[in-house]
C-alpha positions as CSV (number, residue, x, y, z in Angstrom):
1,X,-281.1,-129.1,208.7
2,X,-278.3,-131.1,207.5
3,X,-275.9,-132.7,209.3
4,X,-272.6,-131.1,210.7
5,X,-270.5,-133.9,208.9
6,X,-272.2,-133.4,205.5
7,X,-271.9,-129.6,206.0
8,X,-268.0,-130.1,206.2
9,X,-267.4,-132.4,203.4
10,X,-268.9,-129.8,201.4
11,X,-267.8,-126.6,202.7
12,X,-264.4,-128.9,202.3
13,X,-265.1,-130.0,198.3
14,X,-266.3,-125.8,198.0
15,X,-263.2,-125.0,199.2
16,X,-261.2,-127.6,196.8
17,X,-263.5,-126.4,193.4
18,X,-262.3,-122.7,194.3
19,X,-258.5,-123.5,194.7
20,X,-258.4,-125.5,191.5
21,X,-260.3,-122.7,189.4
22,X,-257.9,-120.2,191.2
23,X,-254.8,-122.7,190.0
24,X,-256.5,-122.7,186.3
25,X,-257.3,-119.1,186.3
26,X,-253.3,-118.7,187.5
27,X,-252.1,-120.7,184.7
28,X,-254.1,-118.9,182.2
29,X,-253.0,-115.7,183.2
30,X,-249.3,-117.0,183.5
31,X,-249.6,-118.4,180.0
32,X,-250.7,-115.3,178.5
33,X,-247.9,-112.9,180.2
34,X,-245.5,-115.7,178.7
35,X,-247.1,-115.9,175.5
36,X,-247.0,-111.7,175.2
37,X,-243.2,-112.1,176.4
38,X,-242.5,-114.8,173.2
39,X,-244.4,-112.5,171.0
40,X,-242.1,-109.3,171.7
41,X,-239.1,-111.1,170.4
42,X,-241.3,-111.6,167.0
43,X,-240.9,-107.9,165.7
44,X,-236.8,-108.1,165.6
45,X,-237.0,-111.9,164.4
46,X,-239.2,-110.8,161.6
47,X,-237.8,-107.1,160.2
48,X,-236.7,-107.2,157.0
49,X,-232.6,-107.0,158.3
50,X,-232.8,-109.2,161.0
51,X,-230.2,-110.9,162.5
52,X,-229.6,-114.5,163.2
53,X,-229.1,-113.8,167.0
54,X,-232.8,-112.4,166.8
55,X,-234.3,-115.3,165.0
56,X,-233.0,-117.7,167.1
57,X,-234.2,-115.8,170.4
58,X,-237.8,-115.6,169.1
59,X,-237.7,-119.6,168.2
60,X,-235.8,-120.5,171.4
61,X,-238.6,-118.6,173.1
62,X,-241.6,-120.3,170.9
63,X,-240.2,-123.7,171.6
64,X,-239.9,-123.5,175.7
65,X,-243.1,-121.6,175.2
66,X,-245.0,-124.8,173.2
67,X,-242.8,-127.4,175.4
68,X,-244.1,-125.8,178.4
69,X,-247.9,-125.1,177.4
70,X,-248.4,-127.6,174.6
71,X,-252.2,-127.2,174.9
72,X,-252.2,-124.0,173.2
73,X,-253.2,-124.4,170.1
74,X,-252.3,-120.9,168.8
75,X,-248.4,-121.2,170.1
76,X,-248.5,-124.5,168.1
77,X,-249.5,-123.4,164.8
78,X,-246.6,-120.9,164.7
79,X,-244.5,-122.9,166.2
80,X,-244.8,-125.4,163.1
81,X,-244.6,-122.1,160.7
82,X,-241.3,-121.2,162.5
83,X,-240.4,-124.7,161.7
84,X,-241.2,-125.1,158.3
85,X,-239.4,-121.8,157.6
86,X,-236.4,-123.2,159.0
87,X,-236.5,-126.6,157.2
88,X,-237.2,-124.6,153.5
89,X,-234.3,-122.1,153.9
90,X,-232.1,-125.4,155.0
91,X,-233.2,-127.1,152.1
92,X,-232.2,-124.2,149.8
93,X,-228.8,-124.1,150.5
94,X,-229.0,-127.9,150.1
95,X,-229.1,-129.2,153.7
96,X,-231.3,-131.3,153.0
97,X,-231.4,-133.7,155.7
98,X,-231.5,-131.2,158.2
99,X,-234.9,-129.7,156.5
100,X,-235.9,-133.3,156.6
101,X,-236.0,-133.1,160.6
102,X,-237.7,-129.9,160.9
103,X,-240.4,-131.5,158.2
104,X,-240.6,-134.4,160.6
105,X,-240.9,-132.6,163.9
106,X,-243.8,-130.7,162.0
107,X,-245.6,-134.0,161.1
108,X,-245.3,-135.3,164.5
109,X,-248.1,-132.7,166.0
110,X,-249.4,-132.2,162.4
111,X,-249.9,-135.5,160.4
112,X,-252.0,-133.8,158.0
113,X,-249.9,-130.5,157.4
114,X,-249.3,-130.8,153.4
115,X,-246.7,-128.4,153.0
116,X,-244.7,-130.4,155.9
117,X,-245.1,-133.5,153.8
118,X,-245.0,-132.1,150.5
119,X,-241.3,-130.2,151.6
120,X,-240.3,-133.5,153.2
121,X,-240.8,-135.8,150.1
122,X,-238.8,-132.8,147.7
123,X,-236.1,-132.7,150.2
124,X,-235.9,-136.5,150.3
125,X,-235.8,-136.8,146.7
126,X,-233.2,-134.6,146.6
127,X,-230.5,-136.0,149.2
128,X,-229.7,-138.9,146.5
129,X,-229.8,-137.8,142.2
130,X,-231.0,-140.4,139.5
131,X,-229.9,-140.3,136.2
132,X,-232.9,-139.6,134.7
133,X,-232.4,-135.9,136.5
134,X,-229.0,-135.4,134.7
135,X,-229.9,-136.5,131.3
136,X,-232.4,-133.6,131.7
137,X,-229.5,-131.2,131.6
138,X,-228.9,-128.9,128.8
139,X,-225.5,-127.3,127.8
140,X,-225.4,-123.8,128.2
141,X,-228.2,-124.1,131.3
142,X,-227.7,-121.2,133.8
143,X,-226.6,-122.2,137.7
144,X,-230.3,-120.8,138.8
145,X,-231.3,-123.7,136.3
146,X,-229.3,-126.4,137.4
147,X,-230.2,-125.6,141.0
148,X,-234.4,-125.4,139.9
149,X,-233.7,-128.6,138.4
150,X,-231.3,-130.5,140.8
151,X,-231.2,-128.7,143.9
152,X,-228.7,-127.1,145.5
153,X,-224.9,-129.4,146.6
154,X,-224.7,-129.8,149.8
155,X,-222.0,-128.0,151.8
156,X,-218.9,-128.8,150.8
157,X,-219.8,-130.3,147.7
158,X,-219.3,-127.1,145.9
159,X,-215.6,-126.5,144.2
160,X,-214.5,-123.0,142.2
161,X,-211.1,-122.7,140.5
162,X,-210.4,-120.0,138.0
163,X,-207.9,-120.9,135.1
164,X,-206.7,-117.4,133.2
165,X,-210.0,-115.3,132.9
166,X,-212.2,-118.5,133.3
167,X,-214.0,-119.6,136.0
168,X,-214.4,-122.7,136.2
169,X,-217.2,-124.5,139.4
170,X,-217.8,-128.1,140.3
171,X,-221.0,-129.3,141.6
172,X,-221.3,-133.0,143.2
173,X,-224.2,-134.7,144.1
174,X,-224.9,-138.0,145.4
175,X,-226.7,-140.6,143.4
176,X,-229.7,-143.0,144.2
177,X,-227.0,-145.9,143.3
178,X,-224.7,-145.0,145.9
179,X,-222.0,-142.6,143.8
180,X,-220.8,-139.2,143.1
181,X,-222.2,-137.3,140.1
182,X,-220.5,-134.1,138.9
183,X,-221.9,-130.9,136.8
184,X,-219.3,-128.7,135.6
185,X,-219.4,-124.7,134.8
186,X,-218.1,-122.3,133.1
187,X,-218.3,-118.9,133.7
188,X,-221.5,-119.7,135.0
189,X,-222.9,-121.8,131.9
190,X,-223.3,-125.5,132.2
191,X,-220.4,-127.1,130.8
192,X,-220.7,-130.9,131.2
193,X,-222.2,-133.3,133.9
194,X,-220.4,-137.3,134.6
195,X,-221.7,-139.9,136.6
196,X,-219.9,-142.6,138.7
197,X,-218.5,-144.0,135.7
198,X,-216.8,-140.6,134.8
199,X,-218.6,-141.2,131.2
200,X,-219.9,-138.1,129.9
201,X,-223.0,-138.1,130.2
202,X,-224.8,-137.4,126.0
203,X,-226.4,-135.9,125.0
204,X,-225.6,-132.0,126.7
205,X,-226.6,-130.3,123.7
206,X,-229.5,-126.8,124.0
């Protein structure tokens, strides 16, 4: 028979194994009923004319869902595909250092995650324009072209006048030597592009 005391500790240590599966088992189910809850906010997010207001509820919900259960591993992957959603439409209206910490916060869980490092290093390239970039221009180039080529300005950095029947659009980028270029437009053709200097920059011929 064994004795009284060893019969306790155990019945005791039982009693402790089946509270802590209960607690896990609790969690579990309390992570899936979230996790269900996060996912019917994804429908609206993802329709074809959703709103801003619903895109933002199903990431606000994603991201207290991943703070709160970072262990699962299937919350995390679309977390980072939220996030590197996010950083590519930022980047294409030429925000770029805001896509830059979406890329980042992507890399931080997901060192390896090559379309996080491959958007960070185009975005990065792109907050500061070499010369070598605007000699590429051709007069005549379309604004779709400029933008493949350059990237988009970044907000603010984007000027439209029209003279008579003309009009006329100013894009200005920073350069990697620390000043202001300028491409010009007209009626939506490349006109001319300047650097710091204000010297035209030749040859802008097709």
């Amino acid at each position: 028979m064994l004795p009284s005391f060893f019969v306790r500790n155990l019945s005791l240590s039982l009693f402790f194994l089946i509270a802590l599966a209960a607690c896990s088992d609790d969690q579990s189910t309390d992570a899936q009923g979230e996790w269900l809850h996060v996912l019917s906010h994804k429908k609206a997010a993802v329709a074809t004319d959703a709103t801003t207001q619903s895109r933002q509820v199903y990431a606000d919900a994603l991201r207290a869902f991943v703070t709160k259960y970072p262990g699962h591993s299937r919350a995390r992957e679309v977390w980072d595909r939220v996030q590197l959603e996010f950083a590519r439409e930022l980047a294409i209206h030429g925000r770029y250092s805001d896509a830059i910490v979406f890329y980042r916060a992507v890399l931080r869980d997901s060192p390896e995650n090559k379309a996080a490092i491959a958007g960070l290093n185009e975005a990065a390239e792109r907050m500061a324009l070499s010369r070598q970039k605007l000699l590429a221009l051709e007069k005549g180039m379309s604004q779709s072209a400029v933008a493949h080529l350059l990237g988009k300005p970044m907000p603010g950095w984007k000027v439209r006048n029209r003279h008579h029947d003309t009009n006329l659009e100013s894009w200005y980028y920073r350069t990697t030597d620390g000043g202001i270029a300028g491409v010009y437009f007209r009626d939506g053709e490349l006109l001319a592009a300047e650097e710091k200097s204000e010297a035209k920059l030749a040859p802008l011929t097709r």
